[in-house]
C-alpha positions as CSV (number, residue, x, y, z in Angstrom):
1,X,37.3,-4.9,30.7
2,X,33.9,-4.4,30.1
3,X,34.1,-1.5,28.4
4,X,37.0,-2.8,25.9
5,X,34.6,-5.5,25.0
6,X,31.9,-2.9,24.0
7,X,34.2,-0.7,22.1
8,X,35.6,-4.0,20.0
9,X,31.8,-4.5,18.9
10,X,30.3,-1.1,18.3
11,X,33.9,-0.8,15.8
12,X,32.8,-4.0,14.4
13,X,29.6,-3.2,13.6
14,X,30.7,0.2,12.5
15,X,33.7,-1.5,10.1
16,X,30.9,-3.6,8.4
17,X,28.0,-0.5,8.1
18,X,30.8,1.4,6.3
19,X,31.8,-1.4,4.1
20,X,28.2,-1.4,2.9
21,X,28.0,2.1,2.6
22,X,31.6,2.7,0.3
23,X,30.1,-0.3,-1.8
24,X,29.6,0.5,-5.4
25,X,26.4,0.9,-6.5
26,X,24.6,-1.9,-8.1
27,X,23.3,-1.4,-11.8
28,X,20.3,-0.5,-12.2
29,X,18.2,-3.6,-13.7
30,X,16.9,-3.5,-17.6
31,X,13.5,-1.9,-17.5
32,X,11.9,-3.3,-20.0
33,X,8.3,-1.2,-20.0
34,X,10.9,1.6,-20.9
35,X,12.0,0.0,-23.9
36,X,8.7,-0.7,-25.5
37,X,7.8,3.0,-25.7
38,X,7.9,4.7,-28.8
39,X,10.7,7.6,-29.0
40,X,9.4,10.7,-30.2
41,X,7.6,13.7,-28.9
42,X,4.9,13.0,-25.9
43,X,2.3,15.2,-24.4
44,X,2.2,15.2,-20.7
45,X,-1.3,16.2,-19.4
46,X,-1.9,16.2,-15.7
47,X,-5.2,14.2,-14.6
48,X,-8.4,16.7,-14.4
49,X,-6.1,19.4,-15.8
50,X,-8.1,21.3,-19.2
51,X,-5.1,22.4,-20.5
52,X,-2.9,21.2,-23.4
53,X,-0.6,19.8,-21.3
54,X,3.5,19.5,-21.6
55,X,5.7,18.8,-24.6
56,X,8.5,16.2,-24.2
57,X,11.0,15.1,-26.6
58,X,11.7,11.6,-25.5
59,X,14.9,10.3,-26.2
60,X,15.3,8.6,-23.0
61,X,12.2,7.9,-21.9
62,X,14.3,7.3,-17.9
63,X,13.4,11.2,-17.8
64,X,9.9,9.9,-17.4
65,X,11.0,8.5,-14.2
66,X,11.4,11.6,-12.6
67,X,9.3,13.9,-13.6
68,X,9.4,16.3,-11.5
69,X,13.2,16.4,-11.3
70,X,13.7,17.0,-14.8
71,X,17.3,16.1,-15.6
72,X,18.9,16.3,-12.2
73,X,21.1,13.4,-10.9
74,X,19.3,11.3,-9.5
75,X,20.4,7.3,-7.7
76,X,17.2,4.9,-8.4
77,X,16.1,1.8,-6.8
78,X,14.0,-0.4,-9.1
79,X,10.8,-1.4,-6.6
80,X,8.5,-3.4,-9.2
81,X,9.5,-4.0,-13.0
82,X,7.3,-6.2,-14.5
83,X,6.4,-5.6,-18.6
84,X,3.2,-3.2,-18.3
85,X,4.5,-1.7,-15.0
86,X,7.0,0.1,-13.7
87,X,7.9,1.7,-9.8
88,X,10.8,3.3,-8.8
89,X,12.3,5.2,-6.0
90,X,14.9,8.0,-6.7
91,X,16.9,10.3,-4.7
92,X,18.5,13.5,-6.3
93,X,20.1,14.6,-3.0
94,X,19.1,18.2,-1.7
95,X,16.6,18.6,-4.8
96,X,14.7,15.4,-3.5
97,X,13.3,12.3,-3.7
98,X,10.0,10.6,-5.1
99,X,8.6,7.8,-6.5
100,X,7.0,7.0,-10.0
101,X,4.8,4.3,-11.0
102,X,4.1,3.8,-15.0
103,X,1.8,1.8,-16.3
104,X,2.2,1.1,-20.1
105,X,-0.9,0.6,-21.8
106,X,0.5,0.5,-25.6
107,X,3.8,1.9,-27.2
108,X,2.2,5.3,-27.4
109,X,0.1,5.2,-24.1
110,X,1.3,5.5,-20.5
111,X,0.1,6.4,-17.3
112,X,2.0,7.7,-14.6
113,X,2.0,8.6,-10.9
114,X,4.8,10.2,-9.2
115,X,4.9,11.1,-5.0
116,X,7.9,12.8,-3.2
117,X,9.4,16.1,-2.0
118,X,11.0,18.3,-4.6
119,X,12.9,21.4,-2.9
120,X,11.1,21.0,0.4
121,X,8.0,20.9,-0.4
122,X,5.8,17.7,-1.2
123,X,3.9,16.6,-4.6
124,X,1.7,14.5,-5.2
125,X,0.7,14.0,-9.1
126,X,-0.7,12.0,-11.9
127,X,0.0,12.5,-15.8
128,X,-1.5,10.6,-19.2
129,X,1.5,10.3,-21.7
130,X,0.7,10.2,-25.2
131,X,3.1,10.1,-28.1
132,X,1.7,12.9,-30.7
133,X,4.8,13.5,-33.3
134,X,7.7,13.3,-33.9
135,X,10.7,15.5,-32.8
């Protein structure tokens, strides 16, 4: 009798975990720090890095959310979305995970740090974002 009892909850609890998880996923939320930046071409240049640094066409300045995921597919979780900052946590499934934190200083001025794994293997890394043209 016990044991019945038992099995009724753990299939209870079980039911309700998989309603959760076949939920559709919520939108993600207006990002407004995204918005405000200018479209264009950016220069990426990593922090204490002498080089020239990396070219971006922004159309959709999202692809500055994961940086080091280029265009893969990733499902994002808004953590902090306030007007000059910006945090997010991504997954991209076996290619990975991070998160990225911007902070806008003008239109044409951001700063960004992104953490995570990325094939395996961890990164940890900071880029200045400049608009420089147009493309």
């Amino acid at each position: 009798m016990k044991g019945m009892k038992l099995i009724k909850s753990v299939s209870a609890v079980a039911v309700i975990l998989l309603g959760f998880a076949i939920a559709a996923p919520a939108q993600t939320p207006r990002m407004a720090l995204l918005e405000g930046l200018s479209a264009g071409e950016w220069t990426l240049k990593q922090r204490g890095s002498t080089g020239s640094g990396k070219k971006v066409c922004l159309g959709n300045p999202e692809l500055l959310l994961q940086i080091q995921h280029g265009r893969a597919n990733c499902t994002r979780y808004v953590i902090e979305n306030g007007p000059k900052k910006l945090r997010v946590s991504y997954k991209c499934g076996p290619a990975g995970h991070g998160v990225t934190e911007i902070k806008q200083e003008s239109s044409t001025l951001v700063q960004i740090s992104s953490q995570g794994f990325r094939n395996g293997e961890p990164f940890s890394v900071d880029f200045e974002g400049r608009r420089t043209g147009s493309c």
